[in-house]
Residue, then its C-alpha position, 0 to 999 in steps of 0.5 A: x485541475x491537479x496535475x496527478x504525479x507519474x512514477x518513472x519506474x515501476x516497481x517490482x513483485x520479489x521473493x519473500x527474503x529467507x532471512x524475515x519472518x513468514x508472511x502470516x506472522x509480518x501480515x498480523x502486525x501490519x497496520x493500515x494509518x493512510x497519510x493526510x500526504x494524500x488527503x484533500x478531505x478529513x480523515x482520522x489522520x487529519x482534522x482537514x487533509x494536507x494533500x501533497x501537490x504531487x501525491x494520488x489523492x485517496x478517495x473519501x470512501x477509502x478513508x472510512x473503512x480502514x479496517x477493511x484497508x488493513x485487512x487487504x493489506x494483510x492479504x496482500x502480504x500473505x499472498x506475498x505481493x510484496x517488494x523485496x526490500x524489507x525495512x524494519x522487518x516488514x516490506x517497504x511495498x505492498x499490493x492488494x486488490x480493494x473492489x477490483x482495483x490494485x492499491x500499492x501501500x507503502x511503509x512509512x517507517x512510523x510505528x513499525x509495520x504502518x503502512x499509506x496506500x493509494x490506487x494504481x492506474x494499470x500502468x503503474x502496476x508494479x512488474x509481477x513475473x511471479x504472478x502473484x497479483x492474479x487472485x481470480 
């Protein structure tokens, strides 16, 4: 059985910088690839998966609808769930809720505005003093 990677440090819910666009803007340009990192199947992005030793692997039923995946990581950006560190004019982490479980996407620096994702367990979830994360 594999052993699944621990993060030590969780991250955290931020203000949305004054000095980036608005968040409807950053979230109409931001797309949802996935990584083969995290794939032990095939997929759009890997004719077999490369599923890294210590990477979360994504579940094939994710893998499928990635229109639905960009679509919630859009809305996790209008909903500003995001990290505060920026790169390239977009968030380097984003957290969005599929089928009530929390996903973290993570920018890849590819083609600007792409972006992985993986399911979090609750002990990962990043710190959300701002109370972002409750979408009930």
């Amino acid at each position: 059985m594999r052993t699944r990677f621990k993060r030590t440090k969780r991250h955290k819910i931020g203000q949305w910088p004054d000095s980036e666009s608005t968040p409807e803007v950053v979230a109409e340009m931001a797309i949802y690839v996935g990584s083969a990192e995290h794939k032990d199947h095939p997929s759009s992005v890997s004719a077999q998966g490369n599923l890294r030793s210590d990477a979360t692997p994504c579940e094939p039923e994710m893998t499928r609808d990635v229109d639905r995946n960009t679509e919630a990581l859009r809305e996790g950006i209008r909903r500003r769930c995001v990290s505060a560190v920026f790169e390239d004019g977009f968030p380097r982490y984003v957290w969005t809720w599929i089928n009530h479980a929390l996903y973290e996407a993570r920018h890849i620096r590819g083609p600007m505005g792409t972006y992985k994702g993986y399911r979090l367990e609750p002990v990962e979830y990043p710190r959300d003093e701002l109370q972002r994360l409750d979408w009930s």
